[in-house]
C-alpha positions in Angstrom: 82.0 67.1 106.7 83.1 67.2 103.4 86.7 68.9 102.9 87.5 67.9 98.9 88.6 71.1 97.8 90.9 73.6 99.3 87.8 76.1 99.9 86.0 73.5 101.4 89.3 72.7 104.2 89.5 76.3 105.0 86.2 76.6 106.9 86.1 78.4 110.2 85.2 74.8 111.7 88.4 73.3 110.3 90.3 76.4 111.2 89.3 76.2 114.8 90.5 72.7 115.3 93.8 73.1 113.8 94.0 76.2 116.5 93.5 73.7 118.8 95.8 70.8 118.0 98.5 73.1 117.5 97.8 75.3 120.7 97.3 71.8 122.9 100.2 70.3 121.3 98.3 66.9 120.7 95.1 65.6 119.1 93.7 63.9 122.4 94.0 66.8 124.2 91.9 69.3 121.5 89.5 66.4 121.5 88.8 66.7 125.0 88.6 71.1 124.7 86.6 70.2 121.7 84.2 67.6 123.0 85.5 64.9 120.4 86.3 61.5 120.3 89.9 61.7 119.3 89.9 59.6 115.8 87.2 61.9 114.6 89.2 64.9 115.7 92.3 62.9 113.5 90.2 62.3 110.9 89.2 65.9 110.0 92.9 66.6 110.3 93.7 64.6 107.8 91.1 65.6 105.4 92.2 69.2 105.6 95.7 67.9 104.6 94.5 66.2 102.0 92.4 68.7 100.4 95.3 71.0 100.8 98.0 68.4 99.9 100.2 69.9 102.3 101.3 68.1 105.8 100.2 70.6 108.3 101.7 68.8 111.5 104.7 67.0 111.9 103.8 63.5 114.0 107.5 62.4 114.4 107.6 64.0 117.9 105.6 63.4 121.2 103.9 66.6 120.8 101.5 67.6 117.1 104.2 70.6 116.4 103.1 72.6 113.2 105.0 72.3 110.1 105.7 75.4 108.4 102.9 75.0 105.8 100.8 74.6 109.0 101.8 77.6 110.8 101.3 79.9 107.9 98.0 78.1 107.6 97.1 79.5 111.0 98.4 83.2 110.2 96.1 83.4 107.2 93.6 81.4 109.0 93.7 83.9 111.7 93.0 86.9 109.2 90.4 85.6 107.6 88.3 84.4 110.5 89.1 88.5 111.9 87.7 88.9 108.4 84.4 86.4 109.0 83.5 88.8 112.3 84.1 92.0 110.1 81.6 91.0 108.0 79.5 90.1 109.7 79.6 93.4 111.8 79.0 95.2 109.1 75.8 93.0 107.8 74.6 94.3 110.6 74.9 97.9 110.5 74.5 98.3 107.0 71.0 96.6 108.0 70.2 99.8 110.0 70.7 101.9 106.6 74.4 102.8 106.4 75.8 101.9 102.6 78.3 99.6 102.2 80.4 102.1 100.3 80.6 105.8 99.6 82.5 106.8 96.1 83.5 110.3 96.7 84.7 111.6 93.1 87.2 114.9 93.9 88.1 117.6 90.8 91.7 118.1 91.1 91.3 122.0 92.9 89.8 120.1 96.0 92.3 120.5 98.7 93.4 116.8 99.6 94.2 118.0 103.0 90.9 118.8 104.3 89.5 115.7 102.3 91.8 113.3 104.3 90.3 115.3 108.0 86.9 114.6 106.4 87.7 111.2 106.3 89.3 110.9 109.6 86.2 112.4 111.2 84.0 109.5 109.2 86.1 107.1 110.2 86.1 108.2 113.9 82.5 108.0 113.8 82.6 103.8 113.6 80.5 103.9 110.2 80.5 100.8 108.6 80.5 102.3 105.2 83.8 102.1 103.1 84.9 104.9 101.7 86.0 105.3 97.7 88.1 108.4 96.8 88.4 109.2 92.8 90.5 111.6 91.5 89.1 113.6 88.5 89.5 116.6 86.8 87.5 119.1 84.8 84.2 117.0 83.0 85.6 113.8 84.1 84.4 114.4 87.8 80.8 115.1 86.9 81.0 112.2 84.9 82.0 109.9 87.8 78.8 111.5 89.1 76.3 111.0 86.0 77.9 107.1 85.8 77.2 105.7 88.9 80.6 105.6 89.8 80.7 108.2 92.5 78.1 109.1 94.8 79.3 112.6 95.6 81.5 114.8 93.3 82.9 117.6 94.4 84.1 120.7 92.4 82.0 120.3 89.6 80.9 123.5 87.6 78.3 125.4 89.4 76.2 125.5 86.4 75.3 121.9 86.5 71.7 121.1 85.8 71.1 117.4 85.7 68.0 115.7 86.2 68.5 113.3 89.4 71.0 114.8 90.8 71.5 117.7 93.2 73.7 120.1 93.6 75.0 122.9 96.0 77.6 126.0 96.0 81.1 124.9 97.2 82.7 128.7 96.4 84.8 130.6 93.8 88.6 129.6 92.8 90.5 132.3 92.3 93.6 132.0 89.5 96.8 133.9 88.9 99.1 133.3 86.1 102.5 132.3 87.3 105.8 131.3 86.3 108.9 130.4 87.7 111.9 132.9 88.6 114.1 131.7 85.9 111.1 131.5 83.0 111.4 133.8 80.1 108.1 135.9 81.1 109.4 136.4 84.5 110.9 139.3 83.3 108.0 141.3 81.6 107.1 144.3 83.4 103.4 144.9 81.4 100.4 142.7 81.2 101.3 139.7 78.5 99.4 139.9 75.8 98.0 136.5 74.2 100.2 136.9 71.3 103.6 136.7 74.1 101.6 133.7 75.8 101.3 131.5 73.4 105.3 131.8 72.5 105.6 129.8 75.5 104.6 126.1 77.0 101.4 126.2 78.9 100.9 123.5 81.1 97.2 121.9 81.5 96.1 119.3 83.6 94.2 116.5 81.4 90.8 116.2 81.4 89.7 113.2 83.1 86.9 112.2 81.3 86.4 108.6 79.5 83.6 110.4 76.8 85.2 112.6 73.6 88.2 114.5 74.2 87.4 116.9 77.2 87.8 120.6 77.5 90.8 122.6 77.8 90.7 126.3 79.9 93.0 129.1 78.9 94.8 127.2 76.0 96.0 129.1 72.7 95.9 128.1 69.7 99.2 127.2 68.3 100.4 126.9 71.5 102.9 124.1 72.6 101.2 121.9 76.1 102.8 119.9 78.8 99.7 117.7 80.2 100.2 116.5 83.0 97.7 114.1 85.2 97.1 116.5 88.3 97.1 119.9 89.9 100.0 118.9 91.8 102.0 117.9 88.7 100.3 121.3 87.2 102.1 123.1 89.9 105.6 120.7 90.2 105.8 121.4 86.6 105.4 125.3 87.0 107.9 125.7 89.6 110.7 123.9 87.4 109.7 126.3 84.6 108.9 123.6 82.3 105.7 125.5 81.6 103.3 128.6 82.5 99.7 128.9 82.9 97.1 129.8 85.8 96.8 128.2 89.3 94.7 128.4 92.3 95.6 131.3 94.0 95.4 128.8 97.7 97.5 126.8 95.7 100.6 129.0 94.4 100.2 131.5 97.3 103.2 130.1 99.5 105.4 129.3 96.6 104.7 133.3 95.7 105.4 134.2 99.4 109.1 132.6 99.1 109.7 133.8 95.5 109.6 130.4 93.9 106.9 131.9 91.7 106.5 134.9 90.3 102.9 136.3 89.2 102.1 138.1 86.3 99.9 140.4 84.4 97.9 139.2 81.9 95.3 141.4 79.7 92.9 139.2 79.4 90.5 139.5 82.6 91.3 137.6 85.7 90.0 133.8 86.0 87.8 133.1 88.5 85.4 129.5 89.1 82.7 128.9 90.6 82.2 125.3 91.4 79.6 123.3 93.3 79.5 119.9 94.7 76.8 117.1 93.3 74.8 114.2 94.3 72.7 111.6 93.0 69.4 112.5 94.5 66.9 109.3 95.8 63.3 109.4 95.1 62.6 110.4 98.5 65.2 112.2 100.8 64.3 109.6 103.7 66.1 106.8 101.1 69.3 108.8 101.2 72.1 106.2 103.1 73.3 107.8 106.2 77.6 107.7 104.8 75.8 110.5 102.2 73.7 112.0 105.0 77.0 112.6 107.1 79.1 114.1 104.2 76.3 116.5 103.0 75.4 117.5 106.6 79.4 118.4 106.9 79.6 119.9 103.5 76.9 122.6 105.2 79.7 123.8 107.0 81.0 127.2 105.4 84.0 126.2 107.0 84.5 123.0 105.5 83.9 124.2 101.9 86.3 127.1 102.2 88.9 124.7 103.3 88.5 122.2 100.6 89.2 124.8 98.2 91.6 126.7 99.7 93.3 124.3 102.7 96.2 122.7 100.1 99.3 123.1 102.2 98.3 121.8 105.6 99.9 118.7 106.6 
C-alpha cells in the first residue's frame, strides 16, 4: 500500500496497526494479532514514519514504546476513526430521508430558552440531522429564509407572502416603552409626546439583513441611536439607561417587577406584532426531510409557540 503523503499514512488501516504495535509492545507480536508476517508489518511502519517524517516508536528498548509524536498520533487517530463510524452512521440514516442539516434562522424576539428545549428534544430523538441556529433580526431573518440559508425562520412578519415558501401564525408581541429608574423620562407623569422622545437616545437593534440598509421601528427623526446587535444588548443597554425605546413585554416584565425598569406612557398607540414562522415549501409535501417534519409538527403546539415568544427568562 502506498503511504507517500501524510493523507495517505493516516488511513484507518495504518491506524489500526500502529494500535497494535503500541498496545502489544512489539512488532512480532501485532503481526501475529494481525495475521502478518512480521517484516511486512515493519515495513508499513516505516512507511507511515516516512510519509509523516516523524519517528513514531522508539526501538532502543526491548519493547516498541511510542515516542511522543507517536502517542499523539494515536489520540488523533483515535478521533478520527470515532469520526469514520460517525459518518458512516449517519450515511445511513440520512439514506432513510433525514437531512443532513437543518438551518433554523431565529428573529431576535424568539425566546432562546425554549429554542435550546426544542433542540434538546431533537437531539433526544437520535436524529442524524445537524442542527444550524442563525441569529437575525427584523428583514434579515426572512432573508436567511428567501436565500437558502435557513430552512425555517421563525418570527418573521406575518404578512409574508412568498412564492415557495410557507408560512404559519407564531402570535402577537406585545411592547412597552421603558426606561431605566435613573433616565431623565423616568420622571414624566403624562404620556410622552414624540416631540419629548426624540430629546433622548433610542436604542434599536440593527437590522440583520445583507441587502440595502434594513428597516428601523419606532425611530424619530432627528433622533440620536445606540444600535446594538441583539435584543439582549437592546435590553442590557436599557437597563443602564444608556438609551429608551420599546421592548417585549415577556422580555422587560421581570426587570419591571423589581423596579429596574420603569414603563411609560406614550401617545402614540401601543405596539403590538404579529409574527409568523416560514418555510421553504417542496414540490410535494411527501419530499419534505423529516428534521423539518419534526420542527413543524412541534411548532403545532400552541404551547410551544407561546413559549418561544414569551419563555425569555427560563434557565
Amino acid at each position: 500500500m502506498a503511504t507517500s503523503t501524510p493523507r495517505a499514512a493516516l488511513s484507518p488501516e495504518n491506524l489500526g496497526l500502529l494500535e497494535a504495535v503500541a498496545r502489544l509492545g512489539s512488532m512480532a507480536a501485532a503481526a501475529r494479532e494481525l495475521g502478518m508476517v512480521p517484516s511486512a508489518l515493519t515495513y508499513r511502519v516505516r512507511q507511515v514514519e516516512d510519509a509523516l517524517d516523524v519517528l513514531l516508536f522508539d526501538r532502543s528498548a526491548r519493547r516498541a514504546v511510542l515516542t511522543p509524536a507517536g502517542a499523539e498520533l494515536l489520540r488523533s487517530g483515535q478521533y478520527l476513526l470515532n469520526e469514520l463510524d460517525a459518518v458512516a452512521q449517519r450515511v445511513k440514516r440520512v439514506a432513510t430521508g433525514w437531512e443532513p442539516q437543518l438551518t433554523i434562522a431565529a428573529d431576535a424576539i424568539i425566546a432562546r430558552a425554549t429554542l435550546y428545549e426544542l433542540c434538546e428534544a431533537f437531539y433526544a430523538e437520535g436524529a442524524p440531522t445537524r442542527l444550524k441556529l442563525r441569529a437575525e433580526t427584523l428583514s434579515g431573518t426572512v432573508e436567511a429564509l428567501q436565500s437558502g440559508q435557513a430552512d425555517i425562520a421563525l418570527g418573521v412578519t406575518s404578512e409574508l407572502s412568498l412564492h415557495d415558501f410557507q408560512s404559519a401564525p407564531l402570535g402577537t408581541i406585545g411592547f412597552v416603552y421603558a426606561v431605566a429608574p435613573h433616565h431623565p423620562l423616568a420622571a414624566a407623569t403624562h404620556a410622552l409626546r414624540d416631540e419629548e422622545l426624540r430629546e433622548h437616545r433610542a436604542v434599536a437593534v440593527a437590522d440583520s439583513t445583507q441587502r440595502g440598509r434594513g428597516v428601523t421601528h419606532n425611530l424619530l427623526p432627528g433622533q440620536d441611536v445606540l444600535t446594538v446587535p441583539t435584543m439582549q444588548h437592546k435590553l442590557e443597554a436599557q437597563l443602564r439607561g444608556l438609551g429608551a425605546g420599546f421592548l417585549p413585554l415577556a422580555l422587560a416584565q421581570p426587570f419591571i417587577n423589581t423596579g429596574r425598569l420603569v414603563v411609560k406612557s406614550v401617545q402614540r398607540p401601543n405596539r403590538s406584532l404579529r409574527v409568523a414562522y416560514a418555510w421553504r415549501q417542496p414540490a410535494r409535501a411527501s419530499d419534505a426531510g423529516q428534521a423539518l417534519r419534526w420542527w413543524l409538527d412541534r411548532l403545532q403546539n400552541p404551547k410551544t409557540r407561546e413559549a418561544l415568544l414569551n419563555n425569555h427568562h427560563q434557565v
